[in-house]
Each structure stands twice: as structure tokens, then as C-alpha cells.
C-alpha positions as MATLAB code, in Angstrom:
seq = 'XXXXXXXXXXXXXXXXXXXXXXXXXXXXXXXXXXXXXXXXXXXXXXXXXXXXXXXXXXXXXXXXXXXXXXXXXXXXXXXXXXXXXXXXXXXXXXXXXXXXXXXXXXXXXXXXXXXXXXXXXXXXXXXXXXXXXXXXXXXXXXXXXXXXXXXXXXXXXXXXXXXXXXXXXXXXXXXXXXXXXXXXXXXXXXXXXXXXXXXXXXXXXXXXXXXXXXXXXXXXXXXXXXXXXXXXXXXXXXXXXXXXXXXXXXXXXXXXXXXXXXXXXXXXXXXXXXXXXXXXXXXXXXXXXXXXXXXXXXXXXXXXXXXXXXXXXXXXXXXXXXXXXXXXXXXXXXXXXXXXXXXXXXXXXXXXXXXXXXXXXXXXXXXXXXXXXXXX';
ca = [
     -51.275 -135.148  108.301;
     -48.509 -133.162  110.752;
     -45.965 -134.230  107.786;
     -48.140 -133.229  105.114;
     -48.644 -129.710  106.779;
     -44.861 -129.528  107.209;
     -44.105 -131.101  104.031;
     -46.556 -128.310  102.024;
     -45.174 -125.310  103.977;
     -41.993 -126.004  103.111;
     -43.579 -126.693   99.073;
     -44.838 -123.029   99.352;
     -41.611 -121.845  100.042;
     -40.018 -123.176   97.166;
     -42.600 -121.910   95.039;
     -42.746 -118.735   96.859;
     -39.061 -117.912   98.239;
     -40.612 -114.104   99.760;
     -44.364 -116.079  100.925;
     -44.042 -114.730  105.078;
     -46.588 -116.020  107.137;
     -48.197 -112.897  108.380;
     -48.169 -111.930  111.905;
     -49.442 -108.266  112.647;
     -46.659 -107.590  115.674;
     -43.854 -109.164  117.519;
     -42.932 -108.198  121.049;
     -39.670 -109.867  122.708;
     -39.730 -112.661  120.166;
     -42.962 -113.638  119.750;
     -45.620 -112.822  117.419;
     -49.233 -111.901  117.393;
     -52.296 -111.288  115.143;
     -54.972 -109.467  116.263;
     -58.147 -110.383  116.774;
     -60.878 -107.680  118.090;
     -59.513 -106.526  121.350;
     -57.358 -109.600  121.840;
     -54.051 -111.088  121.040;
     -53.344 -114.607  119.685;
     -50.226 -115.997  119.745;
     -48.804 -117.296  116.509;
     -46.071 -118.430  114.364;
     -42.964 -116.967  113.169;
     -43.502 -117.641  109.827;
     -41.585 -118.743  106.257;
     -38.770 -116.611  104.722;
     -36.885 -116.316  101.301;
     -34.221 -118.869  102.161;
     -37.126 -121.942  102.414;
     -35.927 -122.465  105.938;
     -39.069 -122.531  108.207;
     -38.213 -120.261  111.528;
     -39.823 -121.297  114.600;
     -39.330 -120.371  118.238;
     -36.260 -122.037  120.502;
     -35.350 -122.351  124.010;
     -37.637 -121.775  126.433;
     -40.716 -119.215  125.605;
     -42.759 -117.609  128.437;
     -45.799 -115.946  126.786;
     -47.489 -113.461  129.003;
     -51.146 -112.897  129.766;
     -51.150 -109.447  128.139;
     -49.031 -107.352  125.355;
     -48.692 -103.976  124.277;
     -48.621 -102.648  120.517;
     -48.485  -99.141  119.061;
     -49.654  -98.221  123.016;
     -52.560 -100.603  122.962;
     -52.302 -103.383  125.642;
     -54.174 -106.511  124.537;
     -54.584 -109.954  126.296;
     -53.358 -112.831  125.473;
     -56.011 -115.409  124.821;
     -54.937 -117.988  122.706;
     -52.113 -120.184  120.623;
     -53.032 -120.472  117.440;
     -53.479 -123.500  115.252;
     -49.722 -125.103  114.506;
     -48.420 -121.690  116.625;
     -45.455 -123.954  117.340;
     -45.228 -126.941  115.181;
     -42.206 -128.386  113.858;
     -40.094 -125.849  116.485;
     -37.626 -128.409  116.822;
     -34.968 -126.601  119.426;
     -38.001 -125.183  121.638;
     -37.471 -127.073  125.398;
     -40.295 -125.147  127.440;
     -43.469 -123.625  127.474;
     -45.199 -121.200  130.085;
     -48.703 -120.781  129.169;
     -50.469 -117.722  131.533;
     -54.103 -118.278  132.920;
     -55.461 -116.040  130.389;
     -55.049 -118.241  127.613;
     -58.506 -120.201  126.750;
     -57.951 -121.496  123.559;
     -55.257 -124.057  122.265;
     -55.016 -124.789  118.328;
     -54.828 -127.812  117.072;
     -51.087 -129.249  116.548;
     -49.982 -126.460  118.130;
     -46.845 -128.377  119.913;
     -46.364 -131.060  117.388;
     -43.232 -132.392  116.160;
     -41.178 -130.317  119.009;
     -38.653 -133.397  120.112;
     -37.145 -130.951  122.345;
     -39.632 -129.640  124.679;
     -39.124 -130.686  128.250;
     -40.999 -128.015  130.561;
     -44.752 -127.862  129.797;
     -46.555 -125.116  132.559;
     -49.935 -124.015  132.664;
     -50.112 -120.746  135.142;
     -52.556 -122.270  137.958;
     -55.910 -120.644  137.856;
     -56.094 -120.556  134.082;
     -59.627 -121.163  133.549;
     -59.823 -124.108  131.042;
     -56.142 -125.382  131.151;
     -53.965 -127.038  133.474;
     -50.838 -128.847  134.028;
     -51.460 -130.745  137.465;
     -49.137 -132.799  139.681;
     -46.564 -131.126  137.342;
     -46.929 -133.076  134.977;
     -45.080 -131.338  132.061;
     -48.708 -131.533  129.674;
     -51.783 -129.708  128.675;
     -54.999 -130.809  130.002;
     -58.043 -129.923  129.642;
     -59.595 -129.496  133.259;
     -63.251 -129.801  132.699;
     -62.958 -133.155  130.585;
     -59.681 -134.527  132.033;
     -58.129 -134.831  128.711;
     -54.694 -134.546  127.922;
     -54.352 -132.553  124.879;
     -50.920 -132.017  124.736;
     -47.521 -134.006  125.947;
     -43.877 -133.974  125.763;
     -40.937 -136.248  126.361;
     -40.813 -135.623  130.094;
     -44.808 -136.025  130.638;
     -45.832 -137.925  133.382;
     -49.791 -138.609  132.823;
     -51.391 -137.806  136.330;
     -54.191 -140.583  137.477;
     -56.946 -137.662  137.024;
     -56.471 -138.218  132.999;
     -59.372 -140.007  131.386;
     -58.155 -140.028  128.238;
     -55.345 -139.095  125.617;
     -56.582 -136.318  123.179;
     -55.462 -136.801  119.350;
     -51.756 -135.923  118.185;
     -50.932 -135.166  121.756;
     -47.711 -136.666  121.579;
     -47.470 -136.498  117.639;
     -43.720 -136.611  116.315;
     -42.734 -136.492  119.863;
     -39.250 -137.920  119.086;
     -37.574 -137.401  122.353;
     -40.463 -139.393  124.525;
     -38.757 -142.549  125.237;
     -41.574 -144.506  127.394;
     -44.701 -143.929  128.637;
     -47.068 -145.485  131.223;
     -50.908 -144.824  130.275;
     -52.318 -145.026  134.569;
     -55.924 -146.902  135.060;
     -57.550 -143.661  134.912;
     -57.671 -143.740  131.512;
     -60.089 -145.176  129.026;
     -59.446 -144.157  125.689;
     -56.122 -143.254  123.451;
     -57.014 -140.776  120.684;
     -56.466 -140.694  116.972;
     -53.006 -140.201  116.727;
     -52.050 -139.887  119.962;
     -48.526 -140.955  119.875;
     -47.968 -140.652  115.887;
     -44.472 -140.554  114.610;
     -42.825 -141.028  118.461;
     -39.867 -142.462  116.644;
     -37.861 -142.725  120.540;
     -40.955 -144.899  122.094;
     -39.817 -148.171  122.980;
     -41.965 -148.897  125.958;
     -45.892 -147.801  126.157;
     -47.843 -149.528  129.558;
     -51.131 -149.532  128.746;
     -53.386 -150.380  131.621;
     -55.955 -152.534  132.142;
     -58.752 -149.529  131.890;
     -58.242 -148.335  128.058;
     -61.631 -149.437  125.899;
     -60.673 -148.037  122.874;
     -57.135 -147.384  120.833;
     -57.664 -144.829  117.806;
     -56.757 -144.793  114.371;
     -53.043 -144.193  113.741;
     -52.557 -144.196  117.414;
     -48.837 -145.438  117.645;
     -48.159 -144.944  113.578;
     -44.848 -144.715  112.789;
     -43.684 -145.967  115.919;
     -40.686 -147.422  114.861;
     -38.672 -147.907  118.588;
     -41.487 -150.310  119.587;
     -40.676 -154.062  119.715;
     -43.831 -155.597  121.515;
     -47.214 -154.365  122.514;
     -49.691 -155.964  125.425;
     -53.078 -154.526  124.540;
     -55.274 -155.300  127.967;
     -58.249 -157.086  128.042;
     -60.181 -154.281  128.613;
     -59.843 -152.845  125.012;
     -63.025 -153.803  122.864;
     -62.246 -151.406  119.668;
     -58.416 -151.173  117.857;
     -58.541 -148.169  115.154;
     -57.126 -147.981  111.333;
     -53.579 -148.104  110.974;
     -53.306 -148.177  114.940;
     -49.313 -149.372  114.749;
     -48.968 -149.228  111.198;
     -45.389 -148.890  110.056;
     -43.984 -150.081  113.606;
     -41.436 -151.613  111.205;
     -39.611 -152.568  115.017;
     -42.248 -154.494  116.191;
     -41.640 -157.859  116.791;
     -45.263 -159.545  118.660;
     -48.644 -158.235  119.997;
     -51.037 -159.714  122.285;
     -54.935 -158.906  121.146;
     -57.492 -159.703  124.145;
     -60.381 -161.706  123.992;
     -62.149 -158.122  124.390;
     -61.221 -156.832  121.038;
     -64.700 -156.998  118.905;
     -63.507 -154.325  116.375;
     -60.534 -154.297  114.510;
     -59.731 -151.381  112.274;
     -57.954 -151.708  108.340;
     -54.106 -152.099  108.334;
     -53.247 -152.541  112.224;
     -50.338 -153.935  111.516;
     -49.344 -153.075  108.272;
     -45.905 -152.559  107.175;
     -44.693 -153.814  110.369;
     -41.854 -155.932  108.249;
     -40.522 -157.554  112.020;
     -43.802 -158.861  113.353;
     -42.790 -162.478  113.683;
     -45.699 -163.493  116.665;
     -49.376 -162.570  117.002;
     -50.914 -164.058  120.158;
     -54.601 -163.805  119.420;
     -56.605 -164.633  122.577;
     -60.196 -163.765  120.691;
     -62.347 -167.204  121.070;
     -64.969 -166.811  118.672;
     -64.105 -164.752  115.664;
     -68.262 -164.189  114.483;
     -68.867 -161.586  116.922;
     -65.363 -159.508  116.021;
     -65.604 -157.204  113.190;
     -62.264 -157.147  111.229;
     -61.023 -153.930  108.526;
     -58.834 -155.196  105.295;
     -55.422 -155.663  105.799;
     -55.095 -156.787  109.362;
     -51.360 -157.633  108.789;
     -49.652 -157.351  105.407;
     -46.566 -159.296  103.947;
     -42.842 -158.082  104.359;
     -40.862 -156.965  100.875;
     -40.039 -160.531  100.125;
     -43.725 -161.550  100.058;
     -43.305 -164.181  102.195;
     -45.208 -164.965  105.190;
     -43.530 -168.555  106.590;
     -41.593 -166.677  109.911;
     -44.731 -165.487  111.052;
     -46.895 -167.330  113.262;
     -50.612 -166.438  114.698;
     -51.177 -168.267  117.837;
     -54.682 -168.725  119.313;
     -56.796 -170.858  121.745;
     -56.712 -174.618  121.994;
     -59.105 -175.411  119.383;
     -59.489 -172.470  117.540;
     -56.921 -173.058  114.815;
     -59.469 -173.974  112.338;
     -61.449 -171.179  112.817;
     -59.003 -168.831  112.264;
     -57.465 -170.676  109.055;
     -61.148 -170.299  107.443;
     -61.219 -166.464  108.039;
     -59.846 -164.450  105.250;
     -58.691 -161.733  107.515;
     -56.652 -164.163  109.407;
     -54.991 -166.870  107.624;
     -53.656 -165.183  104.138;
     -50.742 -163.385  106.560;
     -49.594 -165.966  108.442;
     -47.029 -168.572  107.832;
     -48.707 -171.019  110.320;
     -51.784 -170.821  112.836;
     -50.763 -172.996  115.638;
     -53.205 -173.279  118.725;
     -51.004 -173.226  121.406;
     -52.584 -170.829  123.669;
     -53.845 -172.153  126.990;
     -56.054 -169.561  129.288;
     -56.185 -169.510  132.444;
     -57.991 -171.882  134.342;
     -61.614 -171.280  134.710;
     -60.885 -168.398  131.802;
     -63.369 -169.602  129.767;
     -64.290 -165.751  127.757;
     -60.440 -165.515  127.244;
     -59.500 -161.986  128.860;
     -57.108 -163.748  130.489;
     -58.489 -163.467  134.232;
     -61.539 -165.083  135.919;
     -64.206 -163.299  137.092;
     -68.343 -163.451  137.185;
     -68.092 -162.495  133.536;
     -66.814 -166.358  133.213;
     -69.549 -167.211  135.165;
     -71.896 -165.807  132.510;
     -69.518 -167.266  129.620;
     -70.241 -170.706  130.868;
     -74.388 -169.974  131.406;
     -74.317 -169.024  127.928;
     -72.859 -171.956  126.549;
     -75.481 -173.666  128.513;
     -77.929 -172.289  126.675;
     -76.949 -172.673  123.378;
     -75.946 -176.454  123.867;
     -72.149 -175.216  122.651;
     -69.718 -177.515  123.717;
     -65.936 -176.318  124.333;
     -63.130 -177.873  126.201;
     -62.250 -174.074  127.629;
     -66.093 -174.433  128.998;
     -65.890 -177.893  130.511;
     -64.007 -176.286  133.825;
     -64.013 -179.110  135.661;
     -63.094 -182.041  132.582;
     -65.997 -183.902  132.991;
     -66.428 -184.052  128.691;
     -69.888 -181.705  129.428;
     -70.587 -178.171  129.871;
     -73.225 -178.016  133.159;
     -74.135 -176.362  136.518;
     -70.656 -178.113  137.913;
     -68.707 -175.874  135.631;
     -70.420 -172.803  137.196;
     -69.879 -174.052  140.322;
     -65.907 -174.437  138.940;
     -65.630 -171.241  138.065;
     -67.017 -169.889  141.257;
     -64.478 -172.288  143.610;
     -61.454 -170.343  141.471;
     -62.742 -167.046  142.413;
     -63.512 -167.892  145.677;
     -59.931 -169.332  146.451;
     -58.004 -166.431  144.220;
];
């Protein structure tokens, strides 16, 4: 969408060589509209020669302005106010600004220096963290290539990193529990994301386009994966999907041309809802250097599911859990303890249940399970 906006603003301009995007003042190189008794920061605009003219260097907006001897505060940024201003490096937003548009900073590769004035009374930029956040709801709305997200985040708004070229790595802290809808879209630069062990849910098109990235460890606390959540990560060599996952969005991984090694920890595919187009073919249509590997003794299972086994040159089961692992989130806990009672009670048989390797699945393997975690 942020390339489509860019892509049909520059369109109008063709079509339209004097179209100006109006503003009704500028003061000291910004511009306003009006709105009541307010001013709203907003974009520079399109001119005759097609080129679109945004803001560079560092911009300090202040909390009030005067026009035609009329002094009006500043309240808000309007909607793509600086999108696409691709020589901007810093921001100073005063405390009377309450309302942020949406893709406001998008696509600015340059911008370093992200500062909230303190006492602004939705907004902040804590621990200096070089981001927007919204204080009430501890989401961070908007990021740049020198954010550092403070343990206070609980989750990553959408697009707040969108076409964030310069960001280079990024380390998601435990704090957080969900990564929005195109959260890190188009961050060309990424080549190292740490997601922690606390994120539930990854949006749709939440790393799209990231080309820099070669691997991705998705935690085994993630239970939902969104559309097109690394589509086009035409860098990306091998992910690692949790035994958590139970919803799986259409085209993950599509037109990621590199992906040579899925490790697929999911033990029973019935309860894990799958989109179309989980992992698509490269140009030359063929699939043979790319292998899916799963649980000891799920290969079967996963070569008679149709979302699985069209993509893959071979299924191999060659994964091995942990030791008293027997859900397959890689750890072992009292949620194995449950795993175990449950295939109890449905009579299910399964070597990765029979803890202790007596060939049956009974009160010792409970007790099994409980001896690990007691001596861990």
C-alpha cells in the first residue's frame, strides 16, 4: 500500500505537472492547514517538475504557529505528513501534538532522532528510544533505524517500521506480544530480527519485502502467522515454525526463491489451520533443493497434506525434541505434563509420548516428564 500511495502521487503528477498539494501556510519550512482554531502539520506537496518535495534534515515542529497574526496550536501530523521524505534524519514532536496520521514517517531511510517533548499527553518516546509510542496502550506506532524498543512495549503497531531501509537489526524484548500488519514492510537493510519468546501473533505482511533476511526463529510462543508474513524475503534461506503455530496465513513464504530448509516442529497438523500457498516454487519450477523437516514420525502426515507436500522436494523426519518435549515447543514444562494426560485419554500412542521407552504411554511417562522438570 505505502508504494502504491507513492507510486499514484507520483501518477498524478505526470498527469497533472501544476497538481500542488494544498497547504494553507508555511512558516520556517513547514506547512499547515487549518483546521478550526488549530494547526495540523502537513506535507509539502507535488510540483510541475513530477519531483515529490518533502522535508530534510532535521525538523523541529513547535507546539504553536502564527499566520496573518493569528497564533494557532499545533495539534497534529497529518496522514503521510512525511512519507517518502527520504533525506529527513530527525523529528521533534512538542507535547501539544495528540494526533499522529497514519504512515506519517514511512519510507524515511534516513531518520535517526525520533523525540517526543515529555509531558505530551498521548505520545512518548521513553528510555530514548528514538520511536513513537503510544503511552496509554504501550504501542509503538512509529520506528526508525536507530530505535531501540524499550521493555514497556506490548506490541508493534502496523507499518511502524514500513520501508525503513536504514534499520539494520532489531531485537523485539519479552514485553511484547504481538507484531502488527506490516510492521517491518519493505525494511530492505534488516538482516537480523530477535523475536522473543512472548510474541502470540505475527501479522499479515509483517516482514514483506524483507529481502536482507537469511533465517527466521519464530518462538514457541506464536500461535497465529498472518498472510504474506515474509513474502518476497527472496534472501531467506530457513525458518523454524513452533509447535504453537495453529494458524497459518496464505503465501508466508511466497516468492522467497532461497528458502532451501523449513524446520516444522508442529506435531499434529488437524488442529493447525493452513491459507493457500504456504510456500511457492522458485522460477525454474522446481522444488528438489528444498527440504521440510518435521518430527520423528510425522513424515507421513505431512506428505498427505496438500498444503505441505506439493512445495517440497523431500519431507524427511529428522527432527528430534527435546526430551520429555512431548507438545513440541521445544521446552518442557507442565504443559507436557498435560500433553501426555491427553494422550492417555484418547488411547494415542506416540514414541514422543512414551518418555520413559517403555513401548506404552502411562502414569510413568507423567511421572517422566515431571523428574525432567524437577532436575532442569
Amino acid at each position: 500500500m505505502r508504494q502504491f500511495i507513492k507510486t499514484t502521487i507520483l501518477l498524478l503528477a505526470i498527469l497533472f505537472p501544476a497538481l500542488a498539494v494544498a497547504h494553507d501556510f508555511e512558516v520556517d519550512g513547514i506547512c499547515y492547514n487549518i483546521n478550526g482554531n488549530e494547526a495540523t502539520v502537513t506535507s509539502k506537496g507535488l510540483y510541475y517538475d513530477m519531483f515529490f518535495v518533502g522535508y530534510s534534515g532535521s525538523v523541529v515542529i513547535p507546539a504553536t504557529v502564527t499566520h496573518n497574526g493569528t497564533t494557532y496550536p499545533v495539534t497534529s501530523i497529518d496522514e503521510i505528513a512525511f512519507y517518502c521524505c527520504d533525506r529527513l534524519t530527525s523529528i521533534d514532536i512538542p507535547n501539544s501534538i495528540t494526533e499522529i496520521g497514519n504512515f506519517t514517517f514511512g519510507c524515511c531511510p534516513e531518520l535517526a532522532s525520533i523525540v517526543i517533548e515529555s509531558g505530551n499527553p498521548r505520545y512518548d518516546s521513553r528510555n530514548n528510544c528514538n520511536a513513537i509510542i503510544e503511552t496509554a496502550d504501550n504501542t509503538l506506532i512509529v520506528g526508525c533505524k536507530n530505535t531501540i524498543i524499550p521493555n514497556s512495549v506490548t506490541s508493534i503497531g502496523g507499518w511502524a517500521f514500513s520501508y525503513c531501509y536504514g534499520l539494520t537489526s532489531i531485537t523485539i524484548p519479552n514485553s511484547v506480544t504481538a507484531i502488527g500488519n506490516g510492521a517491518f514492510e519493505g525494511c530492505i537493510g534488516l538482516t537480523s530480527v530477535d523475536i522473543s519468546n512472548s510474541v502470540t501473533s505475527i501479522g499479515r505482511y509483517a516482514f514483506y519485502n524483507c529481502q536482507g533476511l537469511t533465517s527466521i526463529n519464530i518462538p514457541n510462543s506464536v500461535t497465529s502467522i498472518g498472510n504474506y508474513a515474509f513474502f518476497w524475503c527472496t534472501g531467506l534461506t530457513s525458518i523454524v515454525i513452533p509447535n504453537s503455530v495453529t494458524s497459518i496465513g496464505n503465501e508466508v513464504c511466497k516468492n522467497c526463491w532461497d528458502l532451501t530448509d523449513v524446520y516444522c516442529y508442529i506435531a499434529d497438523l488437524s488442529g493447525v489451520s493452513c491459507g493457500n500457498e504456504l510456500f511457492d516454487k522458485d522460477f525454474s519450477s522446481d522444488y528438489s533443493g528444498r527440504t521440510l523437516h518435521v518430527l520423528k514420525g510425522t513424515a507421513d502426515a505431512y506428505r498427505a497434506d496438500e498444503n505441505w507436500y506439493p512445495y517440497f522436494g523431500q519431507i524427511v523426519d529428522d527432527l528430534m525434541p527435546v526430551h520429555g518435549d512431548v507438545n513440541g515447543d521445544r521446552e518442557v514444562n507442565i504443559a507436557d505434563v498435560n500433553a501426555v494426560i491427553d494422550l492417555i485419554l484418547a488411547g494415542n500412542y506416540t514414541a514422543i509420548g512414551d518418555v520413559n521407552g517403555d513401548g506404552e504411554i502411562n502414569i510413568a511417562d507423567i511421572n517422566a516428564v515431571i523428574d525432567i522438570i524437577l532436575d532442569n
